[in-house]
C-alpha positions as CSV (number, residue, x, y, z in Angstrom):
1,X,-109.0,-219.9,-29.6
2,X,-107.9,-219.0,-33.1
3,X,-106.8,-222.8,-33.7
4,X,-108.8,-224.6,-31.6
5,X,-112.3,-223.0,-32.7
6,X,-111.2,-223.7,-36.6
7,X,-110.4,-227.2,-36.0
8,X,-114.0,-228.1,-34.3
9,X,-115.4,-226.4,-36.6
10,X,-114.2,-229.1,-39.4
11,X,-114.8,-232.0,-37.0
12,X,-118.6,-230.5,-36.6
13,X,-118.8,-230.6,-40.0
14,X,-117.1,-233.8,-40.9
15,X,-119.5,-235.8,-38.5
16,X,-117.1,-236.2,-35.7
17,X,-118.1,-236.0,-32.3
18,X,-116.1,-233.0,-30.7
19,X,-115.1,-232.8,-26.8
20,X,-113.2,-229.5,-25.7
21,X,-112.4,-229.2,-21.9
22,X,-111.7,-226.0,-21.0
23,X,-109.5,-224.7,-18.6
24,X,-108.9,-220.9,-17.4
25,X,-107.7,-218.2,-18.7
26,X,-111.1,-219.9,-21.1
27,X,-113.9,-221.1,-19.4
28,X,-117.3,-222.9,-21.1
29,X,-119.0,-219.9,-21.6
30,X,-115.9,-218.4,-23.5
31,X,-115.7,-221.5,-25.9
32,X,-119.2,-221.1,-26.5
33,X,-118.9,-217.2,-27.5
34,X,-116.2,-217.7,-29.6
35,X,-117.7,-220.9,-31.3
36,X,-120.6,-219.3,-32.2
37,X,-118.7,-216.7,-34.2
38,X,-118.1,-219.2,-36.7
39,X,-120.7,-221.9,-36.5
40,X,-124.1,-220.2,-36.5
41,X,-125.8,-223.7,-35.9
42,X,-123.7,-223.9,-32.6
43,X,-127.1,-224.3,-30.1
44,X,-127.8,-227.6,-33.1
45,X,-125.1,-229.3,-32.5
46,X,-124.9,-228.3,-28.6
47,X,-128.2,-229.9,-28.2
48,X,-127.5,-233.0,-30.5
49,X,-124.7,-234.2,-28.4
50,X,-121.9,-233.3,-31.6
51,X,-120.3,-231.2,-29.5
52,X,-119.1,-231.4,-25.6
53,X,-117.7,-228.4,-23.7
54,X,-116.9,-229.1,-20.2
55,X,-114.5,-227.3,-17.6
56,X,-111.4,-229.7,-16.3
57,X,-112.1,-231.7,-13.3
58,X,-108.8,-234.2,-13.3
59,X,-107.3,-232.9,-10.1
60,X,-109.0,-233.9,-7.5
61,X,-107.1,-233.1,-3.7
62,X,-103.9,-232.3,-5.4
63,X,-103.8,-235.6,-6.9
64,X,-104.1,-236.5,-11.2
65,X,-105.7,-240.1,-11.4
66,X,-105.2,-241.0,-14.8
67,X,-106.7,-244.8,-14.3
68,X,-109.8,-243.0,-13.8
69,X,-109.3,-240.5,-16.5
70,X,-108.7,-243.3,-19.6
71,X,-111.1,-245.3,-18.3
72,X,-113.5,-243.0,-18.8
73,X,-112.6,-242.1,-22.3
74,X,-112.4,-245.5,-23.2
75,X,-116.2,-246.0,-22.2
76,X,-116.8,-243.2,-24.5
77,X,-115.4,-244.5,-27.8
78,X,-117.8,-247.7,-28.2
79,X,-120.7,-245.6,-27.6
80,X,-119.7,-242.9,-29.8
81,X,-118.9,-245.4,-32.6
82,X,-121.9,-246.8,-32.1
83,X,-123.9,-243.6,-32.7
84,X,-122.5,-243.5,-36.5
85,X,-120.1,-240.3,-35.7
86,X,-117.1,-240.6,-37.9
87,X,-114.7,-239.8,-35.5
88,X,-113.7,-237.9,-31.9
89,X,-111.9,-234.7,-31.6
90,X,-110.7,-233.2,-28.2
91,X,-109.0,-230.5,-26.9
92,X,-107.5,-230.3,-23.4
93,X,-106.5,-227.4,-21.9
94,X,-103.5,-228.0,-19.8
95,X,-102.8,-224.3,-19.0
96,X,-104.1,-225.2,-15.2
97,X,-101.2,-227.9,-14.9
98,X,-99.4,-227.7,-11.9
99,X,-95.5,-229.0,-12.4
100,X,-96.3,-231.5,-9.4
101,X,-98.7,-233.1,-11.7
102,X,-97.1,-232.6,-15.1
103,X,-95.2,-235.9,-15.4
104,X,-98.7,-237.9,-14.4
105,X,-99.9,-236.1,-17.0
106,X,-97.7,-236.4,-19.6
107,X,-97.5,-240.1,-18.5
108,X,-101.9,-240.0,-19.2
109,X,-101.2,-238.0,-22.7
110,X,-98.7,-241.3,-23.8
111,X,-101.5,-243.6,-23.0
């Protein structure tokens, strides 16, 4: 939290379009809390679209499917260029990892 809540905080206000996926021990509502510590116009950009938080949901039956995964963040980045935000910053929590899906997902960080 103490990096990660800093380091939206400049993409918020450097007109970047922020996406954190959360994973336990911190769920959405725990990003949100400690967010709004330090970014009293948290609800603004919430509502705006600036700012994503969203729990994990790659592992789907035991299995990673990173095809699915960067396709879906490459459909992202045209629209989110196109909507005049300087940039994207994301966070992913990996802390839910299991080691029989680590090298698919170190394989899906590469990419």
């Amino acid at each position: 939290m103490e990096n990660l809540v800093p380091y939206f905080k400049i993409g918020l206000e450097n007109n970047e379009l922020c996406i954190w996926i959360t994973s336990e021990p911190f769920g959405v509502e725990e990003a949100k809390r400690a967010l709004r510590k330090t970014i009293p116009y948290l609800n603004t950009y919430l509502e705006n679209g600036q700012i994503e938080i969203i729990p994990y949901t790659y592992v789907k039956n035991g299995v990673l499917d990173t095809k699915k995964i960067l396709n879906g963040w490459f459909e992202k980045i045209d629209p989110i260029l196109a909507t005049g935000y300087d940039g994207l910053r994301l966070s992913i929590n990996a802390f839910w990892m299991r080691n029989k899906n680590w090298n698919d997902f170190i394989k899906y960080g590469k990419k």
